[in-house]
PyMOL Python script that loads the backbone (N, CA, C, O; Angstrom):
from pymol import cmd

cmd.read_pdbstr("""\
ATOM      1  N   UNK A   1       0.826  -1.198   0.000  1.00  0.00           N
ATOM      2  CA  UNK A   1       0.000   0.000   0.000  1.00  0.00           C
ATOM      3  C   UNK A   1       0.862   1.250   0.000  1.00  0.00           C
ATOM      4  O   UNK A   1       0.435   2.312  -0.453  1.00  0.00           O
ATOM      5  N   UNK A   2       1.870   1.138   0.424  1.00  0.00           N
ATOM      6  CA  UNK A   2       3.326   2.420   0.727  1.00  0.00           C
ATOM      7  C   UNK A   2       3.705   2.843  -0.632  1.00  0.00           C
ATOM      8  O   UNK A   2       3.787   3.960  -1.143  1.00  0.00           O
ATOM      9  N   UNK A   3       3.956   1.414  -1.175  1.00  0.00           N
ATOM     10  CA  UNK A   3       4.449   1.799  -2.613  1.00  0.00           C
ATOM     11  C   UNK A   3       3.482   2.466  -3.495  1.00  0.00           C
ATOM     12  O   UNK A   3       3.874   3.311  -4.301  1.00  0.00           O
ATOM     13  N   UNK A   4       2.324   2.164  -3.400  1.00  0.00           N
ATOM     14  CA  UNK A   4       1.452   2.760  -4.276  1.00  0.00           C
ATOM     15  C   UNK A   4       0.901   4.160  -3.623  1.00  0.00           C
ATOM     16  O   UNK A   4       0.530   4.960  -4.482  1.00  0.00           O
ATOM     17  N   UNK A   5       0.789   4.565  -2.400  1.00  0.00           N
ATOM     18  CA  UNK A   5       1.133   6.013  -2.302  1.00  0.00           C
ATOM     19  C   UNK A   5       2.065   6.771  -2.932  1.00  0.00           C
ATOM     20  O   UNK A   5       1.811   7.778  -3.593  1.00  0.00           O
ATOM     21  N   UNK A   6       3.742   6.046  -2.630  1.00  0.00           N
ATOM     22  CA  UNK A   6       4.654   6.729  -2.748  1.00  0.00           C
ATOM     23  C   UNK A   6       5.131   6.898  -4.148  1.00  0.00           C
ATOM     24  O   UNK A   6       6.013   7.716  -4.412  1.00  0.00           O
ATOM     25  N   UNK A   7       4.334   5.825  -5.441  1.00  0.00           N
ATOM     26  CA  UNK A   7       4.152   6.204  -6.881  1.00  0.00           C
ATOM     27  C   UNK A   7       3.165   7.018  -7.453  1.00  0.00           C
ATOM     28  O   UNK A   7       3.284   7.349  -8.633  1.00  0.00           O
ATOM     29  N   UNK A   8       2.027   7.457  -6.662  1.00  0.00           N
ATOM     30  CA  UNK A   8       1.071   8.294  -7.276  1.00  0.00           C
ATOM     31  C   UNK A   8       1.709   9.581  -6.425  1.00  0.00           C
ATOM     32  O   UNK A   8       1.878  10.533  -7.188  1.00  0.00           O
ATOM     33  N   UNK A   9       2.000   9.790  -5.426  1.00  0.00           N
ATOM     34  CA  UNK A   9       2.800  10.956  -5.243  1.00  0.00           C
ATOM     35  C   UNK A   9       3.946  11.594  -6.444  1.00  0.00           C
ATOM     36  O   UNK A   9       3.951  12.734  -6.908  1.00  0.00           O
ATOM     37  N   UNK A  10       4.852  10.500  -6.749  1.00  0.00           N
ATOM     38  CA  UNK A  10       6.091  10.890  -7.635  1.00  0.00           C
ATOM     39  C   UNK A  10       5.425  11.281  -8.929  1.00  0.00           C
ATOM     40  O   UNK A  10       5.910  12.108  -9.701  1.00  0.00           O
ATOM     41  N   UNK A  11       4.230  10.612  -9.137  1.00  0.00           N
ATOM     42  CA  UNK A  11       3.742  10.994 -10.976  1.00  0.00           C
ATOM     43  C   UNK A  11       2.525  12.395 -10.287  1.00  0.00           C
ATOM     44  O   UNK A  11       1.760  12.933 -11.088  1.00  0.00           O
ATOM     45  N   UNK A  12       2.520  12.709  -9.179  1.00  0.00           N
ATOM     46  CA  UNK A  12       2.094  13.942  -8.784  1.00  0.00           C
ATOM     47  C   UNK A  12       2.932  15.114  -9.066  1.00  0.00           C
ATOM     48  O   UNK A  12       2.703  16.215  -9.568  1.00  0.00           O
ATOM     49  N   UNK A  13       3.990  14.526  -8.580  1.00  0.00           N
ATOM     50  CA  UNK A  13       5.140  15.695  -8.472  1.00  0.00           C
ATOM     51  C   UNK A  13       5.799  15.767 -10.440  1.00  0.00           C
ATOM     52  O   UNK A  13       6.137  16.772 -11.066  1.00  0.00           O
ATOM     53  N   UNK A  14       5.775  14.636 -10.810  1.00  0.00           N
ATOM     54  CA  UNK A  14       5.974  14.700 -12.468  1.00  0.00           C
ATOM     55  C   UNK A  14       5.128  15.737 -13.354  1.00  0.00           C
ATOM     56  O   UNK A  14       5.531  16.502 -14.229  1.00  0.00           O
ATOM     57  N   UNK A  15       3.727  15.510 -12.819  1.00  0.00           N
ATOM     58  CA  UNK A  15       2.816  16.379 -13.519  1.00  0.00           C
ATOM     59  C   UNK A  15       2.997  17.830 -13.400  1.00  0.00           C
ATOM     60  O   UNK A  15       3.000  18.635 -14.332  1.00  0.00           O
ATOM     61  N   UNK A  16       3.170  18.110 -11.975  1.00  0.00           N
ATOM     62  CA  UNK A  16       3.928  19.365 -11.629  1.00  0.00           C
ATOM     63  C   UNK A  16       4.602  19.739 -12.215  1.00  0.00           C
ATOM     64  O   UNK A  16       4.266  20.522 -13.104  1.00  0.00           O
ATOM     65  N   UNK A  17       6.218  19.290 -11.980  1.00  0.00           N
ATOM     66  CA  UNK A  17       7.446  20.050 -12.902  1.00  0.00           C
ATOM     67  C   UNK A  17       6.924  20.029 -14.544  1.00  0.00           C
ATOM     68  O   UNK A  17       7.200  20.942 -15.322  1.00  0.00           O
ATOM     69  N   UNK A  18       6.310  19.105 -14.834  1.00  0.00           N
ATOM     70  CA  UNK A  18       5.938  19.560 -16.128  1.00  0.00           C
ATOM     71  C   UNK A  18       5.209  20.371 -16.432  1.00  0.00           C
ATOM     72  O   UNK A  18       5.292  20.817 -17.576  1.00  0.00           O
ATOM     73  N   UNK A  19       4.039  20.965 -15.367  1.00  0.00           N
ATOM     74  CA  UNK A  19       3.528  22.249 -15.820  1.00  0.00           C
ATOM     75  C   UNK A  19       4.422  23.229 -15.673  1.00  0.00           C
ATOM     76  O   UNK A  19       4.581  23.950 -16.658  1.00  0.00           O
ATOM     77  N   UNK A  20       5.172  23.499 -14.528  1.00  0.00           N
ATOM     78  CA  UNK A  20       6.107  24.166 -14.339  1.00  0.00           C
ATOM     79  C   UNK A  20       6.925  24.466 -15.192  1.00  0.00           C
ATOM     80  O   UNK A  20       7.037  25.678 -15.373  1.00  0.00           O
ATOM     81  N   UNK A  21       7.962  23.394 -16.192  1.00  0.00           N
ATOM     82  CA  UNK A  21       8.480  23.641 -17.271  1.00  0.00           C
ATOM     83  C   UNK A  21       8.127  24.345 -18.717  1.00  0.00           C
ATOM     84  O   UNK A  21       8.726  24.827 -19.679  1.00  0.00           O
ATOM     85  N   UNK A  22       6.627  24.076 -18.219  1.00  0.00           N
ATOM     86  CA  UNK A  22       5.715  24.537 -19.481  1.00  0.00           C
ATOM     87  C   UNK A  22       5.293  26.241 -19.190  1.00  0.00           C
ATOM     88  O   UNK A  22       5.469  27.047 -20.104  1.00  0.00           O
ATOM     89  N   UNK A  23       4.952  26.516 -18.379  1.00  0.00           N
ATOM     90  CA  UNK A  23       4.672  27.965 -18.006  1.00  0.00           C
ATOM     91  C   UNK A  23       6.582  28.431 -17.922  1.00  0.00           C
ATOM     92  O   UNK A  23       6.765  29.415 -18.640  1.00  0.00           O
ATOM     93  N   UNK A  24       7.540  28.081 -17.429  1.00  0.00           N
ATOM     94  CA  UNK A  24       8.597  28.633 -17.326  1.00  0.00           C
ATOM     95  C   UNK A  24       9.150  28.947 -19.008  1.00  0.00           C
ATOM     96  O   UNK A  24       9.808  29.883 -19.461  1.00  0.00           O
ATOM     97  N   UNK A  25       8.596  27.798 -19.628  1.00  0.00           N
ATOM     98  CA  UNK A  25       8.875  28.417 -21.264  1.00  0.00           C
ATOM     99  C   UNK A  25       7.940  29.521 -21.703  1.00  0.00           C
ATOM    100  O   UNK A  25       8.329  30.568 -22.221  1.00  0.00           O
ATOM    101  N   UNK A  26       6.650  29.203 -21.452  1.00  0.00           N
ATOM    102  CA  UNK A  26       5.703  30.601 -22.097  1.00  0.00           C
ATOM    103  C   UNK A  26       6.253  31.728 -21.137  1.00  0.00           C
ATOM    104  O   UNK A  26       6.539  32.743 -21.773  1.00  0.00           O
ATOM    105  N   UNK A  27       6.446  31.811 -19.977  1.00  0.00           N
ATOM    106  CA  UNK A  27       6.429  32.681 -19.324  1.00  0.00           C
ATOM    107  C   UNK A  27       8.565  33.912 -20.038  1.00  0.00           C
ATOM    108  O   UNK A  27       8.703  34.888 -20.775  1.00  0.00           O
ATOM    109  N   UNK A  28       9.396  33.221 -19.416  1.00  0.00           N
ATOM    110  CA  UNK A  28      11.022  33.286 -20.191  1.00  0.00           C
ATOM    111  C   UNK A  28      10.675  33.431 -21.536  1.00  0.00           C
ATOM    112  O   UNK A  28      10.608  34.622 -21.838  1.00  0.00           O
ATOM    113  N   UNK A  29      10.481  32.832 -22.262  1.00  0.00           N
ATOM    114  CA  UNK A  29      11.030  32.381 -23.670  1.00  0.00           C
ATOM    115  C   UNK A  29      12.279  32.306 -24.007  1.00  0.00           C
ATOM    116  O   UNK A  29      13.056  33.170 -24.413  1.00  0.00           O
ATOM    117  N   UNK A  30      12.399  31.272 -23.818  1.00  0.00           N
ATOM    118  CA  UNK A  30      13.969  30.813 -23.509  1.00  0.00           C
ATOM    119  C   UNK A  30      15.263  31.606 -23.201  1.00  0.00           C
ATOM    120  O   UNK A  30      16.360  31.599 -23.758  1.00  0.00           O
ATOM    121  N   UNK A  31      14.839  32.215 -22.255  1.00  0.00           N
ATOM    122  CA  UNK A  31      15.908  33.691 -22.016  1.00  0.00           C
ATOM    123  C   UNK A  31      16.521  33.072 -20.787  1.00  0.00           C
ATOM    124  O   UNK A  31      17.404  33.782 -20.307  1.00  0.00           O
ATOM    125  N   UNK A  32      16.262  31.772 -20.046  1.00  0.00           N
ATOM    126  CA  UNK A  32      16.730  31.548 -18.284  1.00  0.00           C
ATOM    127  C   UNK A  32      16.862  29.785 -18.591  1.00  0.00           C
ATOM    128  O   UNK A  32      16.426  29.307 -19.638  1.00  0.00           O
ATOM    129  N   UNK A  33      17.383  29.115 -17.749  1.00  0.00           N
ATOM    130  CA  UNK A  33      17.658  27.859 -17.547  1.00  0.00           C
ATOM    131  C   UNK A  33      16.328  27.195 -16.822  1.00  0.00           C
ATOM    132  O   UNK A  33      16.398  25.974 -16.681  1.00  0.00           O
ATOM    133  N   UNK A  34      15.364  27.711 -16.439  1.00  0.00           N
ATOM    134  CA  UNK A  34      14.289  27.534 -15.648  1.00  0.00           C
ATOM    135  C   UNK A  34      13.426  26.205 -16.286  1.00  0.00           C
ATOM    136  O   UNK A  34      13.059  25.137 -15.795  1.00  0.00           O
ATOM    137  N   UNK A  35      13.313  26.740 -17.446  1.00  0.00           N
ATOM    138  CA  UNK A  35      12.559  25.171 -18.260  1.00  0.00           C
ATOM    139  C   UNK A  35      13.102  23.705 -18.073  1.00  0.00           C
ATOM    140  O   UNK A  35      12.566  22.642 -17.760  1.00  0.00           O
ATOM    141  N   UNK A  36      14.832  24.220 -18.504  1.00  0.00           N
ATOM    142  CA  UNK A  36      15.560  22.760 -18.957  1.00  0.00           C
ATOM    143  C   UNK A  36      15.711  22.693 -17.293  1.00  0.00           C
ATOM    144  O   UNK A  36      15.871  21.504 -17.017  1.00  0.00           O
ATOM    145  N   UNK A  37      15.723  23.488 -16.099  1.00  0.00           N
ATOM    146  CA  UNK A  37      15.727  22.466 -14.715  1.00  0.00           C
ATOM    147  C   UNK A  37      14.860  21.736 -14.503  1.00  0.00           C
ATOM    148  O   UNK A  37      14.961  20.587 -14.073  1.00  0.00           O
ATOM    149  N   UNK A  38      13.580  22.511 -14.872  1.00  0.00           N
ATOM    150  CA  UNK A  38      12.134  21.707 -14.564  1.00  0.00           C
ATOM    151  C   UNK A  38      11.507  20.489 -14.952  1.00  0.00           C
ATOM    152  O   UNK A  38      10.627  19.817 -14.414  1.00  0.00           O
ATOM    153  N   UNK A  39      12.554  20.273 -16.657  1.00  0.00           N
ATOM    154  CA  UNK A  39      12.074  19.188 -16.855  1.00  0.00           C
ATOM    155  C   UNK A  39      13.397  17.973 -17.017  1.00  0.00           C
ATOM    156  O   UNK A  39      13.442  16.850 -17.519  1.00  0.00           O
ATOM    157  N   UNK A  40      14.283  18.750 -16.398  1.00  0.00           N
ATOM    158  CA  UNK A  40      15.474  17.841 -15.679  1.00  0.00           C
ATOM    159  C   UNK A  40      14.642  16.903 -14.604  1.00  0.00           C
ATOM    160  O   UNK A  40      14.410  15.702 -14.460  1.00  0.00           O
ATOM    161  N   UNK A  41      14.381  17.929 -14.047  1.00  0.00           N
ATOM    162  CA  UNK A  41      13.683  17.568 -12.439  1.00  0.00           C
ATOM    163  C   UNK A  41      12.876  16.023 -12.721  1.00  0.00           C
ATOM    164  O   UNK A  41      13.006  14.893 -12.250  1.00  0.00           O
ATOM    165  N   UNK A  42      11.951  16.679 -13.792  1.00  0.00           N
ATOM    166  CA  UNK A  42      10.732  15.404 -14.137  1.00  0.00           C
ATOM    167  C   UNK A  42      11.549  14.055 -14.667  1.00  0.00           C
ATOM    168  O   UNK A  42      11.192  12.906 -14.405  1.00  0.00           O
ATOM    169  N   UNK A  43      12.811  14.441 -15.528  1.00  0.00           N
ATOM    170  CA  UNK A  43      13.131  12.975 -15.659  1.00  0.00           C
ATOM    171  C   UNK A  43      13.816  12.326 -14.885  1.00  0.00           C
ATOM    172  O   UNK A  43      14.023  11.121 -15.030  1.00  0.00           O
ATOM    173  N   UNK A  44      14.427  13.261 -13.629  1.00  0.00           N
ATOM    174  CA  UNK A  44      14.752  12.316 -12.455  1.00  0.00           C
ATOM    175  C   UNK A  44      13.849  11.859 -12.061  1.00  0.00           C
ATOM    176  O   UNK A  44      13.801  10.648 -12.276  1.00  0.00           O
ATOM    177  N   UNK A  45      12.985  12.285 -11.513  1.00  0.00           N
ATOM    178  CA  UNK A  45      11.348  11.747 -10.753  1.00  0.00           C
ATOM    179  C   UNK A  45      11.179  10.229 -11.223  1.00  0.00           C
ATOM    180  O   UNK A  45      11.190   9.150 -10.629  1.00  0.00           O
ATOM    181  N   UNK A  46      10.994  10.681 -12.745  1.00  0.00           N
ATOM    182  CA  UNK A  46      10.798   9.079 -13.733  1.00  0.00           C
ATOM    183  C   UNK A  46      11.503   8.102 -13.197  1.00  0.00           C
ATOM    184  O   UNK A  46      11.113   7.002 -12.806  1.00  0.00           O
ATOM    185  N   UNK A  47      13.196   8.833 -13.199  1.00  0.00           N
ATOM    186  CA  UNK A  47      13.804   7.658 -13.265  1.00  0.00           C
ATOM    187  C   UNK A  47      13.708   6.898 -11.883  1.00  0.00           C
ATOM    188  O   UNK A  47      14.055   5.717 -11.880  1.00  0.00           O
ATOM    189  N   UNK A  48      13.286   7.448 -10.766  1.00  0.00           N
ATOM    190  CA  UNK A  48      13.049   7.331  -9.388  1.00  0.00           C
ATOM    191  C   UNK A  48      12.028   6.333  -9.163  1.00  0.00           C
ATOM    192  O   UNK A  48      11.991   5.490  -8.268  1.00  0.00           O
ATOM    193  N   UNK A  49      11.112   6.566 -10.202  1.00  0.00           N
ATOM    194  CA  UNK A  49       9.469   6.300  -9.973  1.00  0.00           C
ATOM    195  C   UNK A  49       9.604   4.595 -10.640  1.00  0.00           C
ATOM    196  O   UNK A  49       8.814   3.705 -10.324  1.00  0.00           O
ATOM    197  N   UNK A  50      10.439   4.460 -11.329  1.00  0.00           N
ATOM    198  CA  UNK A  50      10.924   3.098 -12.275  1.00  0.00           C
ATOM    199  C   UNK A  50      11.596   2.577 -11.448  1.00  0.00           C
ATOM    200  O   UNK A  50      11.627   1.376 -11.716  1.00  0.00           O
ATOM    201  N   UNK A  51      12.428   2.888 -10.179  1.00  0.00           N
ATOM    202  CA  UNK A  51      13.005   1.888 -10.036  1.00  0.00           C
ATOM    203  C   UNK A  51      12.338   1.643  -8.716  1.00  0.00           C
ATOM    204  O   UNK A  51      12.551   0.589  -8.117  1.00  0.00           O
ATOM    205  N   UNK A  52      11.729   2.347  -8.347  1.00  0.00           N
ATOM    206  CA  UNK A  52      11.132   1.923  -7.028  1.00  0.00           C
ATOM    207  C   UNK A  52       9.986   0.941  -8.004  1.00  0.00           C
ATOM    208  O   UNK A  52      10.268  -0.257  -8.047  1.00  0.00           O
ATOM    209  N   UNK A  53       9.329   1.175  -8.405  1.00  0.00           N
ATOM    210  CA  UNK A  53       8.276  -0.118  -9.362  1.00  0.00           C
ATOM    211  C   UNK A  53       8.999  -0.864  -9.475  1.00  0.00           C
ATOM    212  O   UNK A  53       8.438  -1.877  -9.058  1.00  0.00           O
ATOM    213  N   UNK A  54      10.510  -1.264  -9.950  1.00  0.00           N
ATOM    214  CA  UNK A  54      10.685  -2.390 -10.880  1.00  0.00           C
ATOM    215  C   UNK A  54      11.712  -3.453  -9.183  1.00  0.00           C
ATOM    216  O   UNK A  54      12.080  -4.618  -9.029  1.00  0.00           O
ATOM    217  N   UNK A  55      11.765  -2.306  -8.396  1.00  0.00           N
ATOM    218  CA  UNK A  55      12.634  -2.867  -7.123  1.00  0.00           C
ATOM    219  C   UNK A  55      11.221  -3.279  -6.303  1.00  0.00           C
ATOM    220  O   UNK A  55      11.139  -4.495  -6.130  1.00  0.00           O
ATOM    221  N   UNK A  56      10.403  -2.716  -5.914  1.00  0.00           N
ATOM    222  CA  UNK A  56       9.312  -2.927  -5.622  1.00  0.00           C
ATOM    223  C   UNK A  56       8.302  -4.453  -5.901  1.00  0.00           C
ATOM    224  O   UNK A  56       7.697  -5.120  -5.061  1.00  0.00           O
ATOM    225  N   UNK A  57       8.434  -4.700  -7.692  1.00  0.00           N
ATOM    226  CA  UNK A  57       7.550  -5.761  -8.007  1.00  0.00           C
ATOM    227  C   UNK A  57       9.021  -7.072  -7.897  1.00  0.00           C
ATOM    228  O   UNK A  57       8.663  -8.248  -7.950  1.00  0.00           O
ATOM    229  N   UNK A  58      10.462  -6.806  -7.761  1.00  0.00           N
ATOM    230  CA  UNK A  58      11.215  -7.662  -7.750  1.00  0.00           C
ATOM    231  C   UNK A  58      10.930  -8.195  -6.000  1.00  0.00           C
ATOM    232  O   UNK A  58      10.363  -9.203  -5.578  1.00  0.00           O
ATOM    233  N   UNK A  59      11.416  -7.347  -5.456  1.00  0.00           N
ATOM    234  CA  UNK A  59      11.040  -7.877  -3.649  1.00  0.00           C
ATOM    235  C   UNK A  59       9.854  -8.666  -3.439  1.00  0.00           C
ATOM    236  O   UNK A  59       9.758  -9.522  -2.560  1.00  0.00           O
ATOM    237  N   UNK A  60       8.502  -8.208  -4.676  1.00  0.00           N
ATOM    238  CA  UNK A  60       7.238  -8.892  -4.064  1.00  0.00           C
ATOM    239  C   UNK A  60       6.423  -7.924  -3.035  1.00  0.00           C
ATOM    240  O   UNK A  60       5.585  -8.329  -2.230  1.00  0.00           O
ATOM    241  N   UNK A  61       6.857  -6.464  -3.225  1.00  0.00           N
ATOM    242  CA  UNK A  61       5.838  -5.474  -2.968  1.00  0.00           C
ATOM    243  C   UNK A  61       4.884  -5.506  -3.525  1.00  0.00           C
ATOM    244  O   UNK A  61       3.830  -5.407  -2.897  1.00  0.00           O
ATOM    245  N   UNK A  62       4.888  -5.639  -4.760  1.00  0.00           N
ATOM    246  CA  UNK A  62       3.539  -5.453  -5.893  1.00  0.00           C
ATOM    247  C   UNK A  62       3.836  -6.794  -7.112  1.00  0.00           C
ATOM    248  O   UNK A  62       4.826  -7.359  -7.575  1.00  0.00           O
ATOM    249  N   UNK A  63       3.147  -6.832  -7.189  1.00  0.00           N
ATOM    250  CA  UNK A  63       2.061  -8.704  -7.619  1.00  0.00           C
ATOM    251  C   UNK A  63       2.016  -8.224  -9.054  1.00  0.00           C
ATOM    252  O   UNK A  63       1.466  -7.123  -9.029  1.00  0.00           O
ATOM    253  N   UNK A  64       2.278  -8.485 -10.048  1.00  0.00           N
ATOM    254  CA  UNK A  64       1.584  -8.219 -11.699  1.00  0.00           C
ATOM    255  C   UNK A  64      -0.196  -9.218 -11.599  1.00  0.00           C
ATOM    256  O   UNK A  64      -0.776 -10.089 -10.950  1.00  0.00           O
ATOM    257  N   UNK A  65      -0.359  -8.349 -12.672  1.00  0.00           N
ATOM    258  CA  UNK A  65      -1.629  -8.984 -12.313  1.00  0.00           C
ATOM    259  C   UNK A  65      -1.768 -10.429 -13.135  1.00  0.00           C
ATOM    260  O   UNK A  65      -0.879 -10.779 -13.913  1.00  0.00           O
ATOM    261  N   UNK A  66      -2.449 -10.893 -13.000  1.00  0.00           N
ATOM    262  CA  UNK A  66      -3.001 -12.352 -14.217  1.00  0.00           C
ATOM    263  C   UNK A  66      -2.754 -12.096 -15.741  1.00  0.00           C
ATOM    264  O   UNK A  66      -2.137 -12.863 -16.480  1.00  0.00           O
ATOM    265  N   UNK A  67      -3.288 -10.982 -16.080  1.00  0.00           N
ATOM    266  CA  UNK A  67      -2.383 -11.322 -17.595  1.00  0.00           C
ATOM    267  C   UNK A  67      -1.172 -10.961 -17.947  1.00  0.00           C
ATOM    268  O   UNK A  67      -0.882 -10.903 -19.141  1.00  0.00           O
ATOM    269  N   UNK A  68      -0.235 -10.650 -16.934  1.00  0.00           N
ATOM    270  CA  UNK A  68       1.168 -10.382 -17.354  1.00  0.00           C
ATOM    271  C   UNK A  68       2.048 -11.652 -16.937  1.00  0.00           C
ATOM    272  O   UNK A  68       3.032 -11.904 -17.633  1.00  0.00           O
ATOM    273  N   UNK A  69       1.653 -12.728 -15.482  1.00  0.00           N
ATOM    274  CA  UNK A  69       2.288 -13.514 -15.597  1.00  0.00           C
ATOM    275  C   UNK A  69       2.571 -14.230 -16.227  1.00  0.00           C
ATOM    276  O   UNK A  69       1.908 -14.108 -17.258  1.00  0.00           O
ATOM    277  N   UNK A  70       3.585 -15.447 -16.318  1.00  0.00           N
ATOM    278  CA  UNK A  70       4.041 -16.049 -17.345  1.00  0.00           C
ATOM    279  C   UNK A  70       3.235 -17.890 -17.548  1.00  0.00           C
ATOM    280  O   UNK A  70       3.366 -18.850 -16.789  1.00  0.00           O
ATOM    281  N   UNK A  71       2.767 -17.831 -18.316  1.00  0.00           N
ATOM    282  CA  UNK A  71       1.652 -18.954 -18.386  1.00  0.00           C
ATOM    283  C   UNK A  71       2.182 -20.752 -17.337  1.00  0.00           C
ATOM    284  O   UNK A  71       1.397 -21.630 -16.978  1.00  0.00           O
ATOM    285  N   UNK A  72       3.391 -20.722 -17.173  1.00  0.00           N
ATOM    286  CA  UNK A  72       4.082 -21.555 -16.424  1.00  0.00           C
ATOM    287  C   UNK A  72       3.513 -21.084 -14.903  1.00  0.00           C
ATOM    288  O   UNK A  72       2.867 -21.859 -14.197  1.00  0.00           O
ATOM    289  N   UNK A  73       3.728 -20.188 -14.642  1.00  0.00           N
ATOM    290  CA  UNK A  73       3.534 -19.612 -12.978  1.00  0.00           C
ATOM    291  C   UNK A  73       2.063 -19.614 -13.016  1.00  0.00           C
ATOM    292  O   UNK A  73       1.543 -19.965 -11.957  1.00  0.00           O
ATOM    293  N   UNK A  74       1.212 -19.287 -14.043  1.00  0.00           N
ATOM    294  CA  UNK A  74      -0.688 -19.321 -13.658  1.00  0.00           C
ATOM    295  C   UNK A  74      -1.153 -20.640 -13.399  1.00  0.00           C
ATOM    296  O   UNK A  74      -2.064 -21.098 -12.709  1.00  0.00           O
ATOM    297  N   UNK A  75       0.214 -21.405 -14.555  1.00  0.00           N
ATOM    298  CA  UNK A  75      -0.432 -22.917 -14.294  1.00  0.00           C
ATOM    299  C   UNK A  75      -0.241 -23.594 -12.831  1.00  0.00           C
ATOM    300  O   UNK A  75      -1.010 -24.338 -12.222  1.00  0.00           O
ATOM    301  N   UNK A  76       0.891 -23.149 -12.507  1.00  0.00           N
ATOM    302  CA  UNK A  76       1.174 -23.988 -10.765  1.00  0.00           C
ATOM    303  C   UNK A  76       0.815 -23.344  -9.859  1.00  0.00           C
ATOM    304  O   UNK A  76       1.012 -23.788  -8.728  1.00  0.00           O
ATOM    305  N   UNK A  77       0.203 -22.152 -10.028  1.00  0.00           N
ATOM    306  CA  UNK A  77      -0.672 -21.999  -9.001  1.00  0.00           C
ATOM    307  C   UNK A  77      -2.298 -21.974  -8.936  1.00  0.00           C
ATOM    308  O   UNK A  77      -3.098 -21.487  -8.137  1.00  0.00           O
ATOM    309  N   UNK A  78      -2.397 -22.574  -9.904  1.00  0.00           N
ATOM    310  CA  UNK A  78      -3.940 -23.270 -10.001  1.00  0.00           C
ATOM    311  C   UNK A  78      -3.862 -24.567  -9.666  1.00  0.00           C
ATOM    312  O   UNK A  78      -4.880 -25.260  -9.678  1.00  0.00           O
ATOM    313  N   UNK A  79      -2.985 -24.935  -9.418  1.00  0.00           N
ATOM    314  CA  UNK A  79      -2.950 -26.699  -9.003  1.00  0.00           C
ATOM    315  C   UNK A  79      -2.657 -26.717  -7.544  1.00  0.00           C
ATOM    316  O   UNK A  79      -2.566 -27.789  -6.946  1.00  0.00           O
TER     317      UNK A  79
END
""", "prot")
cmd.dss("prot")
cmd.show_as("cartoon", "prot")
cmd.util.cbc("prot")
cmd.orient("prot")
């Protein structure tokens, strides 16, 4: 349940710097570094937000659902 707070928070904060980056361009027009931080910012977030998911579903925080497992693993655990 942590993890899935703490990923809809990070794609909270993504949506953010990206408006942010977006008004810092209309607003500048490319006269300041303000844009390219903002959407620096967002692709750290990403890259943050990926590995907590992919470290997350490796530990067995989070479960894939039924149609992503692999047809070997649906079968032995129906038996």
């Amino acid at each position: 349940m942590l993890t899935k707070i703490i990923a809809v928070l990070l794609l909270i904060a993504m949506l953010v710097s990206l408006f942010t980056g977006m008004y810092y361009l209309v607003k500048d027009r490319g006269q300041s570094n303000r844009t390219l931080n903002a959407l620096t910012w967002r692709i750290g977030i990403w890259v943050v937000l990926f590995a907590l998911l992919a470290g997350a579903t490796y530990f067995g925080f989070l479960e894939p659902s039924e149609s992503l497992k692999p047809d070997q693993l649906r079968q032995s655990e129906s038996q």
